[in-house]
TIROLUM-568076 format. One line per 10 residues: number of its first residue (from 1); for each residue x, y negated, z negated of C-alpha. Coordinates in steps of 0.001 Angstrom, whole numbers, plus 524288, in hexadecimal, padded with zeros to 5 digits. Example, Ala and Ser with C-alpha at 12.3 -4.5 7.8 and 13.67 -1.06 7.14 Angstrom:
1 = 8300C,81194,7E188 | 83566,80424,7E41C
END
This chain:
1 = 5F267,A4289,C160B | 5F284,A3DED,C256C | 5FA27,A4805,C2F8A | 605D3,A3F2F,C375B | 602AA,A411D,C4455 | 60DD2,A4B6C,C499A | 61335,A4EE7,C3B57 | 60DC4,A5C90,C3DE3 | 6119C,A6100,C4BCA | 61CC7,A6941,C4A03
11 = 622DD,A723D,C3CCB | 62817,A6BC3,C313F | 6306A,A7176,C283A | 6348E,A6A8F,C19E2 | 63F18,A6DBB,C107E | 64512,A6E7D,C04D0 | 649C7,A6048,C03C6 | 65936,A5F40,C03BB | 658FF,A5A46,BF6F6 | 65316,A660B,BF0D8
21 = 65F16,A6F3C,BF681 | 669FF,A66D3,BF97B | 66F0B,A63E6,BEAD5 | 66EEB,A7370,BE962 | 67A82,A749D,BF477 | 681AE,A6A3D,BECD8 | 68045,A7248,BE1EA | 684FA,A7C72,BEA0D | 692D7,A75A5,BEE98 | 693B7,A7148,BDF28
31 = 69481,A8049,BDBE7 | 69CDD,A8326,BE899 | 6A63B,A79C4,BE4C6 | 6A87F,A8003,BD5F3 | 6A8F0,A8D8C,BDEDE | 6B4BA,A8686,BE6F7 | 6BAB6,A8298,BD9B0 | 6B948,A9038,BD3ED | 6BFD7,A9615,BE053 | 6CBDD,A8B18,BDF63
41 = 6CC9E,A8EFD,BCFF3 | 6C8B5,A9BAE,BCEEB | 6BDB1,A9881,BC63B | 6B3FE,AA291,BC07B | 6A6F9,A9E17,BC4ED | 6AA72,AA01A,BD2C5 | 69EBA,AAA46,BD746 | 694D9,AA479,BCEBF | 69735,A9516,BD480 | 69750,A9B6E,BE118
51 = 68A2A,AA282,BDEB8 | 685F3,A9499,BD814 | 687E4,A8E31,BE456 | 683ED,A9799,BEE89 | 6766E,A9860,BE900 | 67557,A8A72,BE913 | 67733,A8A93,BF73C | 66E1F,A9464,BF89F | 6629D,A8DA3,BF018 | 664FB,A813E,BF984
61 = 66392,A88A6,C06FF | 6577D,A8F2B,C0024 | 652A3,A82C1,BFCB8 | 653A5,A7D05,C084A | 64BE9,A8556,C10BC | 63F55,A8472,C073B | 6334B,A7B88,C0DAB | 628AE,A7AF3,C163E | 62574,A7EC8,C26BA | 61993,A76E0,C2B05
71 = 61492,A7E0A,C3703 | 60981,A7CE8,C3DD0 | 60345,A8888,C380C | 608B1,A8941,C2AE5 | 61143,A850E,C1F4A | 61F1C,A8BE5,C1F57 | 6230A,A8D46,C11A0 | 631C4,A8F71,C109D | 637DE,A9433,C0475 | 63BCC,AA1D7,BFE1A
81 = 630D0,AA76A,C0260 | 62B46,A9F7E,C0DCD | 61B4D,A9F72,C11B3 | 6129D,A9AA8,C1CB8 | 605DE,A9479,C176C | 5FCFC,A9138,C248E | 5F742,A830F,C239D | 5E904,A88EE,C21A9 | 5ED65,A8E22,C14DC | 5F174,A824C,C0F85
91 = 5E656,A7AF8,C0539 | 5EF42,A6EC2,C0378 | 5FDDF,A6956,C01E6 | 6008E,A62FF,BF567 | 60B18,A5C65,BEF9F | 60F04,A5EDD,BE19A | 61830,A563D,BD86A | 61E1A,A5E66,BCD29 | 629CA,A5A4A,BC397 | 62E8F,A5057,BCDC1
101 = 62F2C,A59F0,BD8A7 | 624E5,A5841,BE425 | 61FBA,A6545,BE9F7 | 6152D,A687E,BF6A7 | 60C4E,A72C0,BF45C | 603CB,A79CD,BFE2A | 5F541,A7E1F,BF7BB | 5F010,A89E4,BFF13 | 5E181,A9060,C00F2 | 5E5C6,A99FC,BF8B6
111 = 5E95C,A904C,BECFC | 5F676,A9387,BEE15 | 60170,A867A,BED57 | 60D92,A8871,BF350 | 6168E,A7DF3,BEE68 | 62122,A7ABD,BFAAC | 62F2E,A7A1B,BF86A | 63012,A6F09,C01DD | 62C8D,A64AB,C016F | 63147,A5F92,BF3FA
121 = 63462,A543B,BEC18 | 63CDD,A5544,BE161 | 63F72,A4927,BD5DF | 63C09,A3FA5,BE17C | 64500,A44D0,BEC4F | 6407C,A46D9,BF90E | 63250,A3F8E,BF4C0 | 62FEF,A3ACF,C029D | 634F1,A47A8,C0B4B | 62AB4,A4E34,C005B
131 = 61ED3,A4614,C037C | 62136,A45CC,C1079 | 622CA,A5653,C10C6 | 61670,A5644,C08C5 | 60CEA,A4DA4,C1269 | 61471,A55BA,C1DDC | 60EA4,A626F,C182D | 60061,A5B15,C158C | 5FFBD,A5786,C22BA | 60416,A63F2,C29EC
141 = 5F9F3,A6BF4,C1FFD | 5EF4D,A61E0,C2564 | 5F2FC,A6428,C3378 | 5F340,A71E2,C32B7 | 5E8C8,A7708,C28E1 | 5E144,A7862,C368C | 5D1CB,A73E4,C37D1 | 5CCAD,A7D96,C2F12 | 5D34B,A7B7C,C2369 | 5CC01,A7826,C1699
151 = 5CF8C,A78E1,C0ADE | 5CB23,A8548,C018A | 5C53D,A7FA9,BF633 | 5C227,A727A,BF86C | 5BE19,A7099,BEB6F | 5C77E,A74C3,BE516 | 5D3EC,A69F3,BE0F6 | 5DFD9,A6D56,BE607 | 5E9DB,A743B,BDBF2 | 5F0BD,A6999,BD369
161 = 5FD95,A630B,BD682
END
């Protein structure tokens, strides 16, 4: 893996993909359009199409804020519960291909993986925005893993994938 010259000068941040939260607001104007019908013919299932469709809305905007900060000191993780890994503590960034959906992993000294919500691949969509995420992440964990980085059990094989 080679570091572009200037890819890792200023923040980065990656998402969720549209395509992974976008179909879940159409589901939500499906079920706001039977709530529009119910209100025109005083149907029964009024509240719970409403609820329906409100948290479908809900699990999009949640969706949608899930990824990755690249900093200069550390990797952002943004999610439900977001954490700050420093570079230093990072072993390696993996990729991982599992039931046709593509997944990056960060391995840390500790052993611990933390599998990233962003970037993905799902069924073959978004295959390029993926790799390119993926090689993004390699190459800022290179930059900034600092001069005295090495790795903690060199003999030991990296985790499978």
């Amino acid at each position: 893996m080679t570091i572009a010259q200037g890819a890792v000068e200023a923040d980065v941040e990656i998402r969720t993909p549209g395509s992974n939260w976008m179909w879940l607001w159409v589901l939500a104007g499906v079920w706001f359009a039977f709530v529009a019908l119910d209100v025109a013919t005083g149907g029964p299932w009024f509240t719970w199409r409403l609820v329906f469709a409100c948290v479908f809305v809900a699990e999009g905007f949640g969706i949608r804020t899930l990824g990755v900060d690249l900093t200069q000191e550390s990797v952002n993780i943004r999610g439900l519960r977001r954490r700050r890994v420093p570079w230093q503590e990072v072993q390696a960034v993996v990729r991982h291909n599992q039931r046709a959906t593509g997944r990056v992993s960060l391995i840390l000294d500790s052993g611990e993986r933390l599998a990233l919500r962003a970037p993905t691949s799902s069924l073959g969509l978004g295959g390029a925005r993926y790799e390119r995420d993926f090689h993004l992440i390699g190459q800022w964990w290179l930059a900034h893993r600092g001069q005295d980085w090495r790795p903690v059990r060199p003999e030991a094989p990296l985790p499978q994938v």
